[in-house]
Each structure stands twice: as C-alpha cells, then as structure tokens.
C-alpha positions in Angstrom: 100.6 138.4 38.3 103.6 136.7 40.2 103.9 133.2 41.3 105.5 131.9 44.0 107.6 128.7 43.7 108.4 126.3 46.6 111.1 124.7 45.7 111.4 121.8 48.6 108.0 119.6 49.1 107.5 117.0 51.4 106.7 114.4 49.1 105.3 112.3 52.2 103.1 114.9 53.0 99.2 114.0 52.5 97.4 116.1 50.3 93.6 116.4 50.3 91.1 117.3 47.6 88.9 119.9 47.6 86.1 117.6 48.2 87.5 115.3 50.2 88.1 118.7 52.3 84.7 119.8 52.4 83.4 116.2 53.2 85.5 115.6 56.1 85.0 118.6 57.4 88.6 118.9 57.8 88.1 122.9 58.0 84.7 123.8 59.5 83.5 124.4 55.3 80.6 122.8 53.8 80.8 124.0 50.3 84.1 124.4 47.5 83.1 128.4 47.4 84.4 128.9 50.8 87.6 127.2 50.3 87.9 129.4 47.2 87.6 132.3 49.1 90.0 131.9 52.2 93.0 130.8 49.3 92.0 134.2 47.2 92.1 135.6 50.5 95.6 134.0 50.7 94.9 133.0 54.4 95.0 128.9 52.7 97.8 127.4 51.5 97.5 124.9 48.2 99.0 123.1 45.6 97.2 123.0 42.3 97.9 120.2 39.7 97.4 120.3 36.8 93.6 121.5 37.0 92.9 120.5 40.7 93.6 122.0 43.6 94.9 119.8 46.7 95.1 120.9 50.5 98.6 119.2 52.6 98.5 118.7 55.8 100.5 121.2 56.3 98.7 123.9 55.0 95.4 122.7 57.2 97.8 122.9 60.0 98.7 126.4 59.6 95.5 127.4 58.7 93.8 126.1 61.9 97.0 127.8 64.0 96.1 131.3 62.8 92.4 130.4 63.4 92.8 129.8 67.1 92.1 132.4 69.6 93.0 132.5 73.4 90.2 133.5 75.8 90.9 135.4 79.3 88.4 136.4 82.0 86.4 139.3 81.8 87.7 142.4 82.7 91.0 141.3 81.8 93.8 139.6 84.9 92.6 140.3 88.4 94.9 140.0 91.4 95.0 137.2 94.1 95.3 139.2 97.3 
C-alpha cells in the first residue's frame, strides 16, 4: 500500500474531529461508519494523527463541491420563440 504525502499544509486551516463532524452535521452523516466509508471510498479527504482522524475545512469544501448537482427543466432547454 502507497501513501501519499502532502508536503505544504495550511497550518491555519481548521481541522475537525470525527465527532465533532458527525455532531455538527457538517456533512449530512449521523454516524463515524459513514465517514469511514466515503474516505475508503477516497471521495473524503483527511489527516490522521497519530490515532485520530481530523477533517479541514478544506477537505469539507471539496467534498460538498463534488456533491452538488445542477438541476434543468424537464425535457431539457426549450426555445423562447
């Protein structure tokens, strides 16, 4: 198994537990399993220190980008004529 270094953190960056995660709501979760999941799925970024595992802002960010979807009207663009 290969692991991927970063080698320039924002140090200013804030970094959320797992918990503090799930009991903000931060990402639509309401359980640690589900957070497990999406970053074996590798669609979450994380840190993990020492034994913990930490969320940046950053990494919520990017996960609720590739979340979003854009709606359009059924039946796809219509003309205005």
């Amino acid at each position: 198994m290969s692991k991927q270094v970063i080698n320039q953190v924002d140090l200013a960056e804030k970094r959320y537990s797992e918990d503090e995660v799930v009991d903000l709501g931060l990402l639509g979760c309401r359980n640690r399993i589900t957070l497990h999941r999406r970053r074996k799925a590798g669609v979450l970024g994380f840190y993990r220190i020492g034994g913990r595992v930490y969320y940046g802002e950053g990494h919520i960010k990017n996960y609720l980008a590739s979340c979003e979807r854009n709606t359009s009207p059924k039946g796809g663009v219509r003309n205005a004529a």
